[in-house]
C-alpha positions as CSV (number, residue, x, y, z in Angstrom):
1,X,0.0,0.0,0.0
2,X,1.3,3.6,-1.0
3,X,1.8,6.2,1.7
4,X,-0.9,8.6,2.4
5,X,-0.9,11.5,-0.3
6,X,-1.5,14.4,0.8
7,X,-3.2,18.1,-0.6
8,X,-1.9,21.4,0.1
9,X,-3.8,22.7,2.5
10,X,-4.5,25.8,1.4
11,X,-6.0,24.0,-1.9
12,X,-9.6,25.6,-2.1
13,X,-12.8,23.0,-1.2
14,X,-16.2,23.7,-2.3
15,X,-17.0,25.7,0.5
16,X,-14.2,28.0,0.5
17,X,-15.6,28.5,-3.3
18,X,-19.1,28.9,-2.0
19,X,-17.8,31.2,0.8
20,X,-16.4,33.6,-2.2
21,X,-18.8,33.7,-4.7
22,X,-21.6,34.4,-1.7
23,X,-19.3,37.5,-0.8
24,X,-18.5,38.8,-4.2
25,X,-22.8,38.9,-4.3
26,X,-22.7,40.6,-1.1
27,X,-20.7,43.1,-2.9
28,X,-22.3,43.7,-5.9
29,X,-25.7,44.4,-3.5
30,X,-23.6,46.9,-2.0
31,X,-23.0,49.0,-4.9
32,X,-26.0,49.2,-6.1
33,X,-27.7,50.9,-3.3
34,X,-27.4,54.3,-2.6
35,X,-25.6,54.7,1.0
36,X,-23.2,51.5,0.4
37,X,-21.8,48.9,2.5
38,X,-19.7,49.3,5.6
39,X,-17.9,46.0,5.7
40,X,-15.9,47.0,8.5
41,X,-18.8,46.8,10.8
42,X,-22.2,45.0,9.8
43,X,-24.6,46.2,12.8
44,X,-26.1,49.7,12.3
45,X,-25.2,52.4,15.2
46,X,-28.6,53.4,17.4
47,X,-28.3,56.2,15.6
48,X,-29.0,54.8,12.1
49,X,-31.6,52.6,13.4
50,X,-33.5,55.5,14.8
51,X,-33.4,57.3,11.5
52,X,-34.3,54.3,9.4
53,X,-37.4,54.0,12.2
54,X,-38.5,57.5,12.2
55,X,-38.6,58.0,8.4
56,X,-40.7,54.6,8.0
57,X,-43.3,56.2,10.8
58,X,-43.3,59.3,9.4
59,X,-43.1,59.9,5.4
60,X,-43.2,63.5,4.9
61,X,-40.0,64.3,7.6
62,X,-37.1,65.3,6.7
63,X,-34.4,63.0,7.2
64,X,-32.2,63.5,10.3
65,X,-29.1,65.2,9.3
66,X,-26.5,62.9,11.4
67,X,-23.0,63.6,12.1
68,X,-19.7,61.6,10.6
69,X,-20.7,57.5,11.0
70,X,-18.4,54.9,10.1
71,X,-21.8,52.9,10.0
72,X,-24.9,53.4,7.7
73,X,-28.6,52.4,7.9
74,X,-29.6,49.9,5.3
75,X,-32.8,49.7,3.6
76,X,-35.9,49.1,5.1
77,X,-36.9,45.3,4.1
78,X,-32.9,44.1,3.8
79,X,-32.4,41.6,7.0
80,X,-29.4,42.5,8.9
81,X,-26.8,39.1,8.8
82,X,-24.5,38.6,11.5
83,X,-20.9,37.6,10.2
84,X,-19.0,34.8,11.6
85,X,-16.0,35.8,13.6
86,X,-12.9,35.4,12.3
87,X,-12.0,32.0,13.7
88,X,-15.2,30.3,13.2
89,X,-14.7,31.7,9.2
90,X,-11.3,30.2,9.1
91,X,-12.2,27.0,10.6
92,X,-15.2,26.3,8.3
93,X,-12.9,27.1,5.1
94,X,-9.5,25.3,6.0
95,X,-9.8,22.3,4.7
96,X,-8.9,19.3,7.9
97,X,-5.1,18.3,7.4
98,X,-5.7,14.4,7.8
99,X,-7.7,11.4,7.0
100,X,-11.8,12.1,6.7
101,X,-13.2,10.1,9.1
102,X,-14.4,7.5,6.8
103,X,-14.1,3.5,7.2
104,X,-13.7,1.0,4.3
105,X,-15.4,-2.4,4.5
106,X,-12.9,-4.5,3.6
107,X,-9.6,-2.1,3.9
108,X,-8.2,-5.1,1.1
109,X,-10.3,-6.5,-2.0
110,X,-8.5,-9.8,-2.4
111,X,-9.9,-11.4,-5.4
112,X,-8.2,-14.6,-4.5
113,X,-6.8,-16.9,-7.6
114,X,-7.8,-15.2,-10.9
115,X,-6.0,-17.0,-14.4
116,X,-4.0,-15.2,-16.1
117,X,-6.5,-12.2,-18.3
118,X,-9.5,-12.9,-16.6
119,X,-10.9,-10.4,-14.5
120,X,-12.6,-10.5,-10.9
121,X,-15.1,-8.0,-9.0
122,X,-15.7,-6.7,-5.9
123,X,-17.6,-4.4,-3.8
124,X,-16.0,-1.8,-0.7
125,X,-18.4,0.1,1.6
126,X,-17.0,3.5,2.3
127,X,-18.9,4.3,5.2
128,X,-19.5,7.7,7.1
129,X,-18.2,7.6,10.9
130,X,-17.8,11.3,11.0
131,X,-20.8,13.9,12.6
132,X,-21.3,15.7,9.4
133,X,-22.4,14.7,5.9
134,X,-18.8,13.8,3.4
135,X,-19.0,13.7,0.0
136,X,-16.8,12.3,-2.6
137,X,-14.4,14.2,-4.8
138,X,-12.6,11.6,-6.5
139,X,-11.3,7.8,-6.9
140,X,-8.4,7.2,-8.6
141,X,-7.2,3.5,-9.4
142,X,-3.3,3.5,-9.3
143,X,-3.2,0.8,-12.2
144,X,-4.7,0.1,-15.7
145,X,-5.9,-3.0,-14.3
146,X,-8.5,-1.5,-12.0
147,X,-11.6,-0.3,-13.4
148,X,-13.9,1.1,-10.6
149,X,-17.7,3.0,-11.2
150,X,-18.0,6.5,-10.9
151,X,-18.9,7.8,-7.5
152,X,-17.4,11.2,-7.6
153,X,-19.7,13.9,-6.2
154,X,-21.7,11.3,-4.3
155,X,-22.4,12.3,-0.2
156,X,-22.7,9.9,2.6
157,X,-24.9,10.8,5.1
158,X,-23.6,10.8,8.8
159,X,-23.5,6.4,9.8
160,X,-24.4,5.8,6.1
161,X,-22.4,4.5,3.3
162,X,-21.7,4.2,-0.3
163,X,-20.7,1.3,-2.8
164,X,-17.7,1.4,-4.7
165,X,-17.3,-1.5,-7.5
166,X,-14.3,-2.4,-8.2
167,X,-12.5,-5.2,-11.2
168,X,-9.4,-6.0,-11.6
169,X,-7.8,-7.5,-15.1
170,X,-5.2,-10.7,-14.0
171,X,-2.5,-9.9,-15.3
172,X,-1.0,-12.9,-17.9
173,X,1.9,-14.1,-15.7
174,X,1.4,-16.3,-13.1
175,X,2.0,-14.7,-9.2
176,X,1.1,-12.3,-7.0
177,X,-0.6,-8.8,-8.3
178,X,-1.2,-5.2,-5.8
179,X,-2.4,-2.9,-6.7
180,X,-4.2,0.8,-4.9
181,X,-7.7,3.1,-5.3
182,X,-7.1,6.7,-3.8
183,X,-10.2,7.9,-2.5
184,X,-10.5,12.0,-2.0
185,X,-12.9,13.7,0.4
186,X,-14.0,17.2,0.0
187,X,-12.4,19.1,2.9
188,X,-9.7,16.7,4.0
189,X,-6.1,16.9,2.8
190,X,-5.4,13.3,2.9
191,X,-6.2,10.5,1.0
192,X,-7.9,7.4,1.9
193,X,-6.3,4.3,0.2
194,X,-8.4,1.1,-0.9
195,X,-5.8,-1.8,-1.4
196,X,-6.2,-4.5,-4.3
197,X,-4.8,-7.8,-4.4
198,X,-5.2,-11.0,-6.6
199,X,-3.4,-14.1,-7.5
200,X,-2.9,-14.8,-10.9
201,X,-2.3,-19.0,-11.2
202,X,-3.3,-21.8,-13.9
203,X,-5.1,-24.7,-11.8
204,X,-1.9,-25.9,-11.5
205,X,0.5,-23.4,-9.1
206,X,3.7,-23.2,-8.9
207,X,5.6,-21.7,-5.8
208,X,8.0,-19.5,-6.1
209,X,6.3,-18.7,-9.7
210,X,10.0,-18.2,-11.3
211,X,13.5,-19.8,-11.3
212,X,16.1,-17.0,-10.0
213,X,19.4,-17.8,-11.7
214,X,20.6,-14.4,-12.6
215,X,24.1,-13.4,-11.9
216,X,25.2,-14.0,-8.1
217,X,21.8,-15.4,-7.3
218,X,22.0,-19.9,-6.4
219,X,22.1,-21.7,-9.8
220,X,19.8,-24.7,-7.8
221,X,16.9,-24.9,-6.0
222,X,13.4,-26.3,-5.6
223,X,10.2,-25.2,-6.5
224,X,6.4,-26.8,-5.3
225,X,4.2,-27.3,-7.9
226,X,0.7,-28.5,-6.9
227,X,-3.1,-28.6,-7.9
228,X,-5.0,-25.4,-6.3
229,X,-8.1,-28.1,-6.1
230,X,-5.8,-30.4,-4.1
231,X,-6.9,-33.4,-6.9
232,X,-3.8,-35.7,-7.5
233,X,-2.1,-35.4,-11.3
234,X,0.8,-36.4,-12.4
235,X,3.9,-34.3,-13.8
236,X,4.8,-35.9,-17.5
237,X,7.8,-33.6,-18.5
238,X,9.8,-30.3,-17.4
239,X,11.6,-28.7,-20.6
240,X,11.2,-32.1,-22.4
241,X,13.0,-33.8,-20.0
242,X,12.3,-36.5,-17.1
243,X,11.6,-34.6,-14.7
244,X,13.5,-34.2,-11.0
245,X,10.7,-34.9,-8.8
246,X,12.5,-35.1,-5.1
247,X,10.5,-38.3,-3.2
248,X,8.9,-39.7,-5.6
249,X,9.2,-42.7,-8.2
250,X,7.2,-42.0,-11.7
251,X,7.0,-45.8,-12.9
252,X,6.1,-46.8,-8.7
253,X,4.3,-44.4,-6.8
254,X,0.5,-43.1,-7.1
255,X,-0.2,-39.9,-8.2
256,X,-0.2,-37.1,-5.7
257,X,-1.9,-33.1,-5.3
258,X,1.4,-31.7,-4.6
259,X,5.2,-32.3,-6.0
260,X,8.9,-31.3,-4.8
261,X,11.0,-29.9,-7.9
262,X,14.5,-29.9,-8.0
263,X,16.4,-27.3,-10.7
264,X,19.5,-27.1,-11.1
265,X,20.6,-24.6,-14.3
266,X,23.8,-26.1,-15.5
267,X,22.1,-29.4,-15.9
268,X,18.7,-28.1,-17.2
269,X,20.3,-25.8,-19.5
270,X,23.3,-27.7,-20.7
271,X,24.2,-24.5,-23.0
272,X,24.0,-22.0,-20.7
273,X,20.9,-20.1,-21.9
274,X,17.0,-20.4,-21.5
275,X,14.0,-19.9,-22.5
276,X,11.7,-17.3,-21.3
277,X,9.8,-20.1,-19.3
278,X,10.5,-23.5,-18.4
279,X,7.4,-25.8,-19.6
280,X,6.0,-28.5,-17.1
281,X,3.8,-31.0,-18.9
282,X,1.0,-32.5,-16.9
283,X,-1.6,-35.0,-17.7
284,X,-4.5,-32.4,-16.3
285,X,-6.7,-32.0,-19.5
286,X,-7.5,-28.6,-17.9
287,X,-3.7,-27.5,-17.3
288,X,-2.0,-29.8,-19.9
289,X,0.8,-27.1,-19.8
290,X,2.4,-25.0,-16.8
291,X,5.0,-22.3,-17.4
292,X,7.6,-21.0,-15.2
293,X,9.4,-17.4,-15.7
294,X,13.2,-17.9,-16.3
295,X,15.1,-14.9,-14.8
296,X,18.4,-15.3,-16.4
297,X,20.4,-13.1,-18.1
298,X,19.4,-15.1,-21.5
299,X,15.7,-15.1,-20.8
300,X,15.4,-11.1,-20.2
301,X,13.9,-9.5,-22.2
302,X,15.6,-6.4,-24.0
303,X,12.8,-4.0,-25.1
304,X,13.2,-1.4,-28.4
305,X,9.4,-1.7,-28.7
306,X,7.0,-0.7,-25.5
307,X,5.1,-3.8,-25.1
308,X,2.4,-4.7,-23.0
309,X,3.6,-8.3,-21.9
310,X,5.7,-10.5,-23.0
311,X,3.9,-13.8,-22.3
312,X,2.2,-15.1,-25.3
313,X,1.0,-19.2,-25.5
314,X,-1.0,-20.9,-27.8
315,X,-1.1,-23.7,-24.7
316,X,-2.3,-27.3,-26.3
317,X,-3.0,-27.7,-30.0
318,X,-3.8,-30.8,-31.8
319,X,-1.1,-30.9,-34.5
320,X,-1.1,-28.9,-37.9
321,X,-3.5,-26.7,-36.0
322,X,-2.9,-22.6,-36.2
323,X,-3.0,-20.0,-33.4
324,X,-3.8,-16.4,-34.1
325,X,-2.8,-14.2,-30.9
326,X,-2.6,-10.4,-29.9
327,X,0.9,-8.7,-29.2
328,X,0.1,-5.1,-27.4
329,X,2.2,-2.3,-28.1
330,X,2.3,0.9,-26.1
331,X,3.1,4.5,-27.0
332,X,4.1,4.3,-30.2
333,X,4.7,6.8,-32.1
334,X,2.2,7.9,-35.2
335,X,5.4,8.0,-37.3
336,X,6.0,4.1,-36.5
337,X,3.6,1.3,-37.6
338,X,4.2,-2.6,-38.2
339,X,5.2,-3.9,-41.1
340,X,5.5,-7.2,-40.7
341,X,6.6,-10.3,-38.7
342,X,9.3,-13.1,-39.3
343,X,9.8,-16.2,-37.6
344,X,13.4,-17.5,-36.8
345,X,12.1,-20.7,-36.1
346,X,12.3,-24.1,-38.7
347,X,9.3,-25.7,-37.3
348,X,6.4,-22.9,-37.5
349,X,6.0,-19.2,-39.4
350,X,5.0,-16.5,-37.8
351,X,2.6,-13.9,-40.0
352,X,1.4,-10.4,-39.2
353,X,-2.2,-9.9,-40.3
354,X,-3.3,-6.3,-39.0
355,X,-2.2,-3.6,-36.7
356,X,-4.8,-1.0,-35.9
357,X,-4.5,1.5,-32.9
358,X,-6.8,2.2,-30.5
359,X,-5.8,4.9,-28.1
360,X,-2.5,4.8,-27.1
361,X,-1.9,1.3,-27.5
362,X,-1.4,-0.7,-30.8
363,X,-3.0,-4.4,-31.6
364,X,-1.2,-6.0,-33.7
365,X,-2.8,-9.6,-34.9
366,X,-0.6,-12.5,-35.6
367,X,-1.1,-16.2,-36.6
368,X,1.4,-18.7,-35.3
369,X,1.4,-22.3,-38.3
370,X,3.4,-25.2,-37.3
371,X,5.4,-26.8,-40.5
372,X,4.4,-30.6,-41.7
373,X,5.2,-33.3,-38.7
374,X,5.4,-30.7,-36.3
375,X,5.3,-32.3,-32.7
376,X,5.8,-31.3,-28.5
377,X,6.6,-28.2,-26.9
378,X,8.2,-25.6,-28.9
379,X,9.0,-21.8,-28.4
380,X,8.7,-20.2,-31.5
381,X,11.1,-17.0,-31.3
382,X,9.9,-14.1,-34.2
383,X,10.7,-10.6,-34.7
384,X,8.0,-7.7,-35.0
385,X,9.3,-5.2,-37.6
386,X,8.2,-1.3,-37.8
387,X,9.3,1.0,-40.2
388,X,12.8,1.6,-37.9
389,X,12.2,-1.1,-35.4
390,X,12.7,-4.4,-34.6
391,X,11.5,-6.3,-31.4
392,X,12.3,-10.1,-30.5
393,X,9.1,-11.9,-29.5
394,X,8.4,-15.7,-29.1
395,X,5.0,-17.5,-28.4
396,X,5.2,-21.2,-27.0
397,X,2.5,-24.0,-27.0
398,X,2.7,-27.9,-27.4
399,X,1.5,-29.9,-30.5
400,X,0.2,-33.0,-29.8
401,X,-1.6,-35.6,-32.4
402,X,-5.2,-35.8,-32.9
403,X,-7.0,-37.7,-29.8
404,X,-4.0,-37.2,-27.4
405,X,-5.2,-37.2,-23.5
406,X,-3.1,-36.7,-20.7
407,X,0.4,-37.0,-21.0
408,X,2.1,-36.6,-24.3
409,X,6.0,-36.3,-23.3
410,X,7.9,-34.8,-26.5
């Protein structure tokens, strides 16, 4: 959660703004009548209110000739109003340097396990614990992931409350996602913070959701991978391989909900370099495929184009079947626009087939055809190509012929 942000205090609120535009009309009533305004003192001398009571009484006399007055009688008809004093002015106009006195129920939307893209809603009460009626100047989400409805210049009476909706977009890599709602009350300098929080996982999770072998970091370790339903499965593969399951015999014992991984980067990645993610193969028909993020120097990815994310799967395809898939690119600029796409790859092409923009962020549409024979898991590296550009991309997946269930282990 961010730290409280907080408003100048001398920022104006709506009733500093009310405050003024009531005394510029005071003002422009003053100078149209005839005597004018004293605003140095707002109650009429005796004196005044003697003459103003004498002339109503009597028509035809003469007015009262009075000495020098710093004060003058007003109108017959115009109701005398008694100003604040000065502190009570201030007080009313300063805007309270601090939280509102508002309470959030919950103080955390957790959204619990979302997959990756789909999106998850909830509902926070912001409710009123203060002795005077709040109203709501405005929400703010803190990410592009948050989408919230508009409850700007709504009021919550004293012990009542409000609904704020809230949805948050998973984001497409598996782990944990935070994320913030600033929430601003008219007359209070500080902000009121509504934390988000999700899980993004496949039914299959993996913990820790990445393999940590950048420079000086342990080139080993062990990872848990296990079903979020706690139903048993078996793990058919990891990169191609057998995998290292620590405790357990594939060909003797049953299947189990949870697994021990061992990883070790020197054997794993004989060559010293990796793919973006490490591929676990299970024989889940809903999760035939897990990934797990690679952070090595290899694996990194080295941006020229602003892109949205990196991950891109076409997950389980029967084979000589095609994939079309979305790359997102942010920002560019109207004097850059894809040309095309190449694939690097021998064993499928990569095509573009359109780019159109739609704000600030450009779709570009792409269709992913493995060659002839075309079997297993394979990561499919392809450039994108602007007009002075070029970005490396790759999209992954797993062929498998026609019929296949459960575990395929190419």
């Amino acid at each position: 959660m961010l730290d409280p942000v907080r408003f100048s205090p001398t920022a104006l609120s709506k009733t500093q703004i009310t405050k003024g535009l009531l005394s510029a009309l005071a003002a422009a009533v003053c100078a149209l009548t005839s005597t004018g305004c004293d605003q140095s003192n707002t109650a009429p001398s005796q004196a005044a209110q003697t003459a103003v009571s004498n002339t109503a009484t009597s028509p035809s006399a003469p007015a009262q000739t009075q000495g020098p007055s710093t004060t003058t009688a007003q109108p017959a008809g115009v109701a005398q109003a008694s100003a604040p004093s000065q502190d009570t002015a201030a007080a009313e106009s300063e805007p309270v340097d601090g939280p509102p006195p508002l309470r959030l129920e919950p103080a955390v939307l957790d959204f619990g396990i979302i997959a990756p893209g789909k999106q998850a809603e909830g509902v926070c009460k912001l409710i009123n614990t203060g002795t005077k009626e709040l109203e709501v100047l405005t929400v703010q989400p803190g990410c592009k992931c948050t989408a919230i409805n508009d409850i700007a210049g709504q009021k919550i009476p004293v012990g009542g409350s409000i609904d704020l909706k809230a949805a948050m977009t998973a984001q497409s890599a598996p782990g944990t996602k935070r994320a913030d709602i600033k929430i601003l009350i008219d007359g209070y300098t500080e902000v009121v913070t509504l934390g988000l929080v999700n899980e993004v996982s496949l039914p299959i999770r993996v913990s820790p959701a990445y393999l940590n072998a950048v420079k000086d970091q342990p080139q080993s370790g062990r990872i848990v991978v296990e079903s979020i339903d706690k139903q048993p499965f078996r793990i058919c593969s990891i990169g191609g391989k057998k995998p290292n399951l620590v405790g357990f015999d594939m060909e003797k014992d049953e299947p189990r909900s949870q697994y021990l991984v061992d990883w070790d980067f020197a054997r794993d990645f004989p060559e010293g370099v990796a793919p973006r993610y490490w591929i676990i193969e299970t024989d889940r028909a809903d999760c035939p495929l897990v990934d797990v993020f690679v952070r090595h120097e290899s694996s990194l990815p080295r941006p020229s184009l602003k892109l949205t994310d990196y991950r891109h799967t076409f997950g389980r395809l029967e084979e000589g079947t095609s994939h079309e898939f979305t790359v997102d690119i942010s920002d560019l600029p109207e004097s850059e626009r894809v040309i095309t796409a190449a694939s690097s790859s021998s064993v499928a092409r990569v095509e573009l087939l359109s780019s159109e923009r739609e704000g600030s962020i450009t779709h570009v549409k792409l269709k992913v055809t493995p060659q002839a024979g075309t079997l297993g898991v394979h990561f499919i590296p392809f450039n994108l190509y602007t007009n002075s550009k070029q970005q490396n991309v790759a999209v992954w997946g797993q062929w498998v012929p026609k019929g296949t269930v459960g575990c395929f282990g190419r």
